[in-house]
N, C-alpha and C positions, 0 to 999 in steps of 0.2 A: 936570713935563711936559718931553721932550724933543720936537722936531722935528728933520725931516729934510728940507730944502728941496732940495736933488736927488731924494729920494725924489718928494712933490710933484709934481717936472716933469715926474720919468718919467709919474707916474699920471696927470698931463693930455696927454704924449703916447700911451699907451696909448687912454685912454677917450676922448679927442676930444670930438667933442659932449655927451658925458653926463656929462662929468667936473664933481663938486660940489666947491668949494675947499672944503679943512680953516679952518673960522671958527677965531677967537681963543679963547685957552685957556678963558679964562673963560665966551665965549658956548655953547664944547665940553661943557664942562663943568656947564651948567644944563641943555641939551637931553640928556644922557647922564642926569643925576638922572631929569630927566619921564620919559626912557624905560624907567628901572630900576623907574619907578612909586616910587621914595622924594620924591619932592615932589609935590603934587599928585593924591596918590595916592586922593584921597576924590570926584575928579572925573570922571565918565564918558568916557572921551576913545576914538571907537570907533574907530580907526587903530589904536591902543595896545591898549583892553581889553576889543573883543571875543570872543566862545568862538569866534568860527571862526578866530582867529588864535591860536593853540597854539602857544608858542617851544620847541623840544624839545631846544635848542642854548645856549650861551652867545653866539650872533653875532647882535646886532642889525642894525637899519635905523636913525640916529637923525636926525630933522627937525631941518632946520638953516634959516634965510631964504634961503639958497641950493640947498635940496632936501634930499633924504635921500642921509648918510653909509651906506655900507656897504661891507664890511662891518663893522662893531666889536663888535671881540672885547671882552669886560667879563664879570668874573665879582667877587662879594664874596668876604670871609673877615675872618676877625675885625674888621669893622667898618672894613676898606678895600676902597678899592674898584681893581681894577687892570684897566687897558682900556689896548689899540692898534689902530688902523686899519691892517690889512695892505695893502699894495700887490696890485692884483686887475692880474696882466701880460695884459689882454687886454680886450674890451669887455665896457660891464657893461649891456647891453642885448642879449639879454636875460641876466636876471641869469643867472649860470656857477653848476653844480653845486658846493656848499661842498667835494667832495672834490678837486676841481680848481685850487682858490685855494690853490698852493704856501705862501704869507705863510701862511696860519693856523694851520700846526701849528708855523712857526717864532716865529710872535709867540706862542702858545701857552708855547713849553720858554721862553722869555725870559720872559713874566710868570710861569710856576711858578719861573721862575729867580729873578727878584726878591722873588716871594711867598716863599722858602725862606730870603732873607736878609734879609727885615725879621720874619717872623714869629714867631721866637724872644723879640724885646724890644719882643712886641705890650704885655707887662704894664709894662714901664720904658718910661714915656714920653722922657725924659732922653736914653737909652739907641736908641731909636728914633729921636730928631730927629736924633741924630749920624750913623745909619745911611742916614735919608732923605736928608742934608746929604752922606755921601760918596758917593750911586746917581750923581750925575752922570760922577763921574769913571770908576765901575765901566763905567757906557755909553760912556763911549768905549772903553772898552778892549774890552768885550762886544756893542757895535753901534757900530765906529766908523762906516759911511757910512750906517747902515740895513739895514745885513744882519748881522742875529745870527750872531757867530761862534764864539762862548761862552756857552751857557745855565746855566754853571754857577756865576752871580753870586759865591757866598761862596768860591771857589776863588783870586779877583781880587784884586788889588794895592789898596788905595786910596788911597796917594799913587803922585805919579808917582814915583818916586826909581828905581825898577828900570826904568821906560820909555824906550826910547833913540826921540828925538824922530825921527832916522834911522836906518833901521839901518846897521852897519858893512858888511853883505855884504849886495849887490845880489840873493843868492838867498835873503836870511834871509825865512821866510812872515809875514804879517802876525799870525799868530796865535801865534808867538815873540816875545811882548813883552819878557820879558827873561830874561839870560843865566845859564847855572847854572856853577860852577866847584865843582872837586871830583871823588871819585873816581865813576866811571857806575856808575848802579843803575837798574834798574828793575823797578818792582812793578807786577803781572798780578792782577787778581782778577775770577774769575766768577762772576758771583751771578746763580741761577735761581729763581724767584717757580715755584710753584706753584697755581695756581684750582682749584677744584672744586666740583661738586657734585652731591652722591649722594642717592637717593630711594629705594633698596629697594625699585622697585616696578616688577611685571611689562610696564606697557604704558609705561614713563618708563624714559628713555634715560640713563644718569648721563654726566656730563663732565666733563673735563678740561682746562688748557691750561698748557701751559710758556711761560713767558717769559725768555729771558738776556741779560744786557748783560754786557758785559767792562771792564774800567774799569783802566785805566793810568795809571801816573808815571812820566814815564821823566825821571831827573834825569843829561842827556846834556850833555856841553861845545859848544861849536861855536852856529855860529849857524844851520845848517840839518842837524843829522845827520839820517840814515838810519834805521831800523829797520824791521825785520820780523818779522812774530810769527806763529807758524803754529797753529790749531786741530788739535786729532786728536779723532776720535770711535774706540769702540770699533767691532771687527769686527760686522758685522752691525745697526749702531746705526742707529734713524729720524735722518735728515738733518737737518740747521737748514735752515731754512725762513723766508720775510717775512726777510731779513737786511738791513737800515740800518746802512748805513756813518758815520764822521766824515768831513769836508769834508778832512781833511790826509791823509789814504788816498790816493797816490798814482794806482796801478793794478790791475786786479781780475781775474778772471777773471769776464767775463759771467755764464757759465753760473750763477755763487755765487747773483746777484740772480733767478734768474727761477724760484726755486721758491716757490710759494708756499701757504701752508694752504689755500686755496681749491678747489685742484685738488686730485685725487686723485692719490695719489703712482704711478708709473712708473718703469720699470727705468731709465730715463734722466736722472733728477734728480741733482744734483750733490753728490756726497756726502765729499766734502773730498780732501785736506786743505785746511783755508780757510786762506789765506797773504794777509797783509796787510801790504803793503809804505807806510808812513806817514813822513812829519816832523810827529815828533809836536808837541804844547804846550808853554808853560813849566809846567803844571800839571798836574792830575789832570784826565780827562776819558774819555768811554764811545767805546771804538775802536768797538764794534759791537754792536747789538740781534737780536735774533732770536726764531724759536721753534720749536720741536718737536712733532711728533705720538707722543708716548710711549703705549707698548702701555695701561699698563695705572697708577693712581695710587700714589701711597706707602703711603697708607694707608687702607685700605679699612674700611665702617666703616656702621652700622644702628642705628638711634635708633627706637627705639619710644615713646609716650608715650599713654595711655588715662588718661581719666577714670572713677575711681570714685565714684560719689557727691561726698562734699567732698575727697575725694583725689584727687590722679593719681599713678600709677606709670609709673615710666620704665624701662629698659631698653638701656644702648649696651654695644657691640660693636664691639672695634676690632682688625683685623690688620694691622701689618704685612709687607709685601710679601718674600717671599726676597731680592731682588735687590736691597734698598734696604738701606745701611748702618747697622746697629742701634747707634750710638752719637749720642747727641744735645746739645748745646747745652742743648735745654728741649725739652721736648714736654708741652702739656696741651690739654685740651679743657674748656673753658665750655660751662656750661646757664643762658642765660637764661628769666628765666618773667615774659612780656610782660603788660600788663594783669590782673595779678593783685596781691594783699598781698603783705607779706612773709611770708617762708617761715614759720610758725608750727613745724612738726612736721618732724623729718627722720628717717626711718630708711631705712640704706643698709647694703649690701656689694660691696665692691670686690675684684679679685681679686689688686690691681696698684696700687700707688701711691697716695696718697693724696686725700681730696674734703674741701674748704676751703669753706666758706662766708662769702659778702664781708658788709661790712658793713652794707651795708642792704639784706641779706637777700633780696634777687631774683637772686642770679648761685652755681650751684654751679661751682666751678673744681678739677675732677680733675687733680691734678699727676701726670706719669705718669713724670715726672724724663727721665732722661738716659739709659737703657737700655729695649727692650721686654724680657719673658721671656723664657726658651727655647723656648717654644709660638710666642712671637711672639703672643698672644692677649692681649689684656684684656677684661675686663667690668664693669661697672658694675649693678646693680640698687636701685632703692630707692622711697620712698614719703613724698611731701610731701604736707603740709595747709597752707593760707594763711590769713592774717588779714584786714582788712579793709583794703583799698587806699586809700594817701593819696598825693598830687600828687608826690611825693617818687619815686617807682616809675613803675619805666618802661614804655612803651608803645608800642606799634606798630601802624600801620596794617595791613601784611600778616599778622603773627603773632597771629591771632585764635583763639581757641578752643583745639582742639588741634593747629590748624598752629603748629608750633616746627622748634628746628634746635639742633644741635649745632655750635660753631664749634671749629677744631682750630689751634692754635698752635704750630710747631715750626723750631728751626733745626738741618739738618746740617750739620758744618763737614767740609770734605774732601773731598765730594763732589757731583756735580749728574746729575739726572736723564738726562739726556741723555747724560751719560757724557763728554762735551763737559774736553777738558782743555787747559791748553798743552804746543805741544811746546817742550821747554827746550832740548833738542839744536839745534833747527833755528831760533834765535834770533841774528838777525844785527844788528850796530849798525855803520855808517861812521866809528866812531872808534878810536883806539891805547887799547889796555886792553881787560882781559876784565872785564867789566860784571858786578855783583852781582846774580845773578834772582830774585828773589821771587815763587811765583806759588800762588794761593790759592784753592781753590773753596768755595760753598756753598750747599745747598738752602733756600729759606724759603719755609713759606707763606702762602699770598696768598688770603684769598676762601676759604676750604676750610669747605665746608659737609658737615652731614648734614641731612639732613633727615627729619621725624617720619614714617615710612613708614604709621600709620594716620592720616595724616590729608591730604588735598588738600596741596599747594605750589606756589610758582611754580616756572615750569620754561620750558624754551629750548622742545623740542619733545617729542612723542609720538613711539613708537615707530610 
């Protein structure tokens, strides 16, 4: 547990009358159990586990002899449990909309920042104590007064020896903990997530959504250099849009922040070049988030699945887009088949790469490698029979009958949707020497669904 007793003071001068003190760790820490319902969970307690109170969030309320804490954040994962109390800068009577409590998407990237760096040696207990035994020191360096400066925990020093307890220059940022010597380089990489999901179906709308963060090291001498890194989009390209800066991003142009997915786009949204003038980190860390409204998906793509009798036959079809680069990292597509046995019988043709079946027989994994054809087309067809299903085979709530999905796994390297690239030309650094530039794009994605077009699915909305 850490505290932050300036934190604290602020929040009792904020709240005033309604402010609840944060109790001792210990007593924090039984009322957070009650309310995750892991203790006393076989007792009716109707505060806690009434139906009309439905939590559709990770942010509790938790009763304390001094009132109820809010809001705390608390989620599980592998069998820990990870919670902070954000600071609420304003009165909590009545309580404030959760999208307006600034703290919670920052205590949010701080606990995935912590969850990222113990959850590797969840299975080494050994290996874990040493990690839980070095978070203290990683928090000062990543929340030294209370305000996350670094969410990127495993990025962090965990002895002091590189930490200069002062620093040497009155302008050095607090988030240059320590100093790099040597020749300057810096490495740029954009990495763009794509979502989807596609229905085949005349009164269902399919979607899409880009997401890209840019992620920098810039291993610069000095104790506050300069840098400037400029985006370019191609002629005619959809704009980034929702753009989130780093906190060392010196100054912007307005206009960059005020576009957003929300609205509908206008001749007057600001369509680059995005020029980001920062002193950057001693590490690696995300200069900038964003996203895009791109015309039209990578891979386009129709999942049929019918029941015949003890059979079902399937059916996908997959195109590649012209404008998307045909060379790939991986590209395949998984068939799971939920609530059934395993696969008993399989007969298939593919037209395009090859169909693996996993080991316990519920997952077809069509490998379509690292090229599409010249058509740019694949297909699949074939015909399964099941066996009788045991506990072992998996199941799903939504995936019932012949609602299914096809999910599509692919990385490009070299490229991103967006078209989104750096410019290397116009890369400026405040120090003597011509800097080594490194700069790397890549599409992955994220969430890319098809969905079984004869049969119902979830879906966002109707057309």
């Amino acid at each position: 547990a850490r505290r932050y007793p300036t934190v604290e003071v602020r929040a009792e001068t904020f709240n005033g009358s309604t402010h609840v003190p944060v109790p001792s760790d210990s007593a924090f820490l039984k009322a957070l159990l009650f309310e995750l319902r892991l203790v006393d969970d076989h007792i009716f307690v109707e505060h806690r586990d009434t139906c009309t109170r439905i939590n559709h969030s990770s942010v509790y309320s938790v009763s304390t002899d001094s009132g109820d804490l809010w809001p705390v954040l608390a989620f599980q994962k592998s069998g820990l449990i990870y919670a902070c109390l954000p600071l609420v800068e304003e009165p909590l009577e009545p309580r404030p909309p959760l999208l307006t409590v600034r703290g919670l998407s920052q205590g949010l990237a701080l606990l995935l920042g912590i969850m990222d760096y113990i959850s590797p040696s969840r299975k080494n207990e050994a290996e874990m104590n040493t990690k839980i035994g070095q978070l203290r020191n990683l928090l000062i360096q990543a929340c030294p007064l209370g305000t996350p400066l670094n969410a990127n925990i495993r990025s962090l020093n965990s002895s002091f020896e590189d930490i200069q307890e002062m620093p040497a220059d009155k302008d050095q940022p607090a988030w240059r903990s320590n100093s790099y010597r040597g020749k300057p380089q810096v490495n740029v990489c954009i990495t763009e997530k794509v979502k989807c999901m596609q229905y085949d179906q005349r009164d269902v709308v399919d979607t899409w959504q880009v997401y890209g963060a840019v992620n920098c090291k810039c291993d610069i001498e000095g104790s506050a250099p300069k840098v400037t890194l400029t985006l370019n989009l191609p002629t005619n390209a959809p704009p980034l849009q929702d753009i989130v800066i780093h906190h060392c991003v010196t100054s912007i142009d307005p206009a960059m922040l005020t576009s957003y997915s929300a609205v509908p786009l206008d001749d007057s949204v600001y369509s680059g070049p995005y020029k980001f003038p920062f002193i950057p980190p001693s590490d690696s860390f995300d200069l900038c988030y964003y996203t895009s409204q791109v015309p039209v998906p990578p891979i386009l793509g129709c999942y049929q699945l019918v029941e015949e009798g003890s059979q079902i036959k399937i059916t996908v079809n997959l195109k590649l887009h012209e404008s998307i680069k045909n060379s790939f990292e991986y590209c395949e597509a998984r068939i799971p088949f939920f609530n059934r046995g395993p696969i008993a019988q399989l007969e298939y043709k593919v037209s395009y790469g090859q169909l693996d079946l996993s080991r316990e027989k519920s997952l077809l994994v069509w490998v379509i490698g690292q090229k599409f054809p010249k058509s740019l087309e694949v297909s699949l067809t074939g015909t399964v029979s099941f066996g009788t299903a045991g506990k072992e085979h998996p199941t799903d709530y939504v995936c019932t009958g012949n609602t299914a999905y096809v999910k599509l796994y692919f990385r490009i390297p070299d490229f991103t949707l967006t078209g989104c690239c750096v410019d290397q030309h116009s890369v400026q650094i405040s120090v003597p020497g011509k800097p080594k530039l490194t700069a790397t794009r890549e599409l992955i994605s994220s969430n890319y669904y098809l969905w079984n077009s004869k049969a119902p699915a979830p879906m966002v909305y109707k057309s």
